[in-house]
N, C-alpha and C positions, 0 to 999 in steps of 0.2 A: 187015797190019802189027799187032803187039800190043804193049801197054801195056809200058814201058820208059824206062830213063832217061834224060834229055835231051831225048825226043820230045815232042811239044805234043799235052796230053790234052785231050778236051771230055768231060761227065757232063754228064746229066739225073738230077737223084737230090731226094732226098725223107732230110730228118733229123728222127729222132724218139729221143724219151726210150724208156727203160725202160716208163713207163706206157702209152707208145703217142702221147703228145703230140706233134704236129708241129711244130719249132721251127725249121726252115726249109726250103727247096727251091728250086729252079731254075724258072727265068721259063720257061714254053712256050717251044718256040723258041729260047731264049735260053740254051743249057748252059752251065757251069761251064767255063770253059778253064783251061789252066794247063800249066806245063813239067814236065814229072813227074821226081821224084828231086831237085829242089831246096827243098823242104821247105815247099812253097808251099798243101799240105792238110796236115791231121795226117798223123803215120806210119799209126797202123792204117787208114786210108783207103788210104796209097798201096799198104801190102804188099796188103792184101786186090784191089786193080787192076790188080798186077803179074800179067802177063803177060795180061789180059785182049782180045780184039778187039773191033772196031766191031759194034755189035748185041745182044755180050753185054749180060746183068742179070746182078746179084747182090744180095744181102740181106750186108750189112760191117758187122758188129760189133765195133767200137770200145772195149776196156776203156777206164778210164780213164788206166792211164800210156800209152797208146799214141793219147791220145786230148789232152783240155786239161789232163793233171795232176791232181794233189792240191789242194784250197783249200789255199791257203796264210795260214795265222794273223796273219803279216806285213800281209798285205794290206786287212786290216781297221782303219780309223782312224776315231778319235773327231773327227765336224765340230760345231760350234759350231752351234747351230738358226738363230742369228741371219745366218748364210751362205747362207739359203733365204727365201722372201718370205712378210714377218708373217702373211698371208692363206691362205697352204697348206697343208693338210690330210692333215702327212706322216705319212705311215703303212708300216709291214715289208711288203716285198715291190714298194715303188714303185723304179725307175731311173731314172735322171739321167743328163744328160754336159756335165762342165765340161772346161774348159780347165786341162791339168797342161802340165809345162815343154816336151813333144813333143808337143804338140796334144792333141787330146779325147781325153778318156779317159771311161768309162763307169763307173757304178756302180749298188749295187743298195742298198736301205736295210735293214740285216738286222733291228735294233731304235731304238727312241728311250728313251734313261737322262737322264731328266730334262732339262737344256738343252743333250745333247748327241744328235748323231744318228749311228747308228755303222754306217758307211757300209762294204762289202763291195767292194773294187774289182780281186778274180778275176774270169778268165773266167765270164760266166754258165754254161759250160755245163764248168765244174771240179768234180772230184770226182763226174763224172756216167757212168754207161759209154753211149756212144750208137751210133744203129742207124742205115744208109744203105743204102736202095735206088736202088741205080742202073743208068745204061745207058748203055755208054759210046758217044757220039753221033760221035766221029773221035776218031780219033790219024794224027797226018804230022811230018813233019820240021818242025821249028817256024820261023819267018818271019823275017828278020833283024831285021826291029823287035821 
């Protein structure tokens, strides 16, 4: 059976940056599941899997629109310092996750302008083109739950 829509995909894979940084991957044992063609991985993940079987590897490179997008400029908002604890030693490049009106949302600190700190809340991993090796561990008719 090969990688197609509707069917219930599992990956072992390994994601890394352009520089070679590892910024995430699948538990031993533990692969990636998911209903493929419903938009449940990025797109350049699923095309690059399309038509894949159980066993194969590939090396899936991910531009960015096919990937988490563009940073988007919108998404950067000025927080007030006094919204983070007197005691902490904020500094570019720290992340956080507070609570927005649909639950937690994350962010990254891009700079601090005086008493404000101007918080980054794209995908970490926007505007980035990224790399997956993987192996696809099963594909079957997917389970009624």
């Amino acid at each position: 059976m090969k990688v197609q829509d509707q069917l219930f995909v599992a990956i072992d894979y390994t994601l890394s940056l352009d520089s070679g940084e590892v910024v995430d991957r699948s538990e031993e044992g533990n692969p990636l599941g998911f209903i493929f063609g419903n938009g449940h991985v990025v797109p350049g993940l699923e095309k690059g899997l399309a038509g894949m079987a159980v066993g194969e590897s590939a090396r899936i490179t991910v531009e960015v629109e096919d990937g988490y997008g563009e940073s988007k400029p919108e998404m950067f908002q000025k927080l007030p310092r006094t919204s983070f604890p007197k005691d902490l030693d904020i500094q570019p490049g720290m992340s956080f996750q507070a609570m927005g009106p649909h639950g937690p949302v994350r962010f990254q600190v891009e700079a601090l302008e005086g008493d404000q700190v101007l918080a980054d809340f794209n995908h970490p991993l926007a505007g980035k083109r990224i790399h997956f090796e993987v192996t696809v561990a099963e594909v079957r008719e997917p389970l009624p739950e």
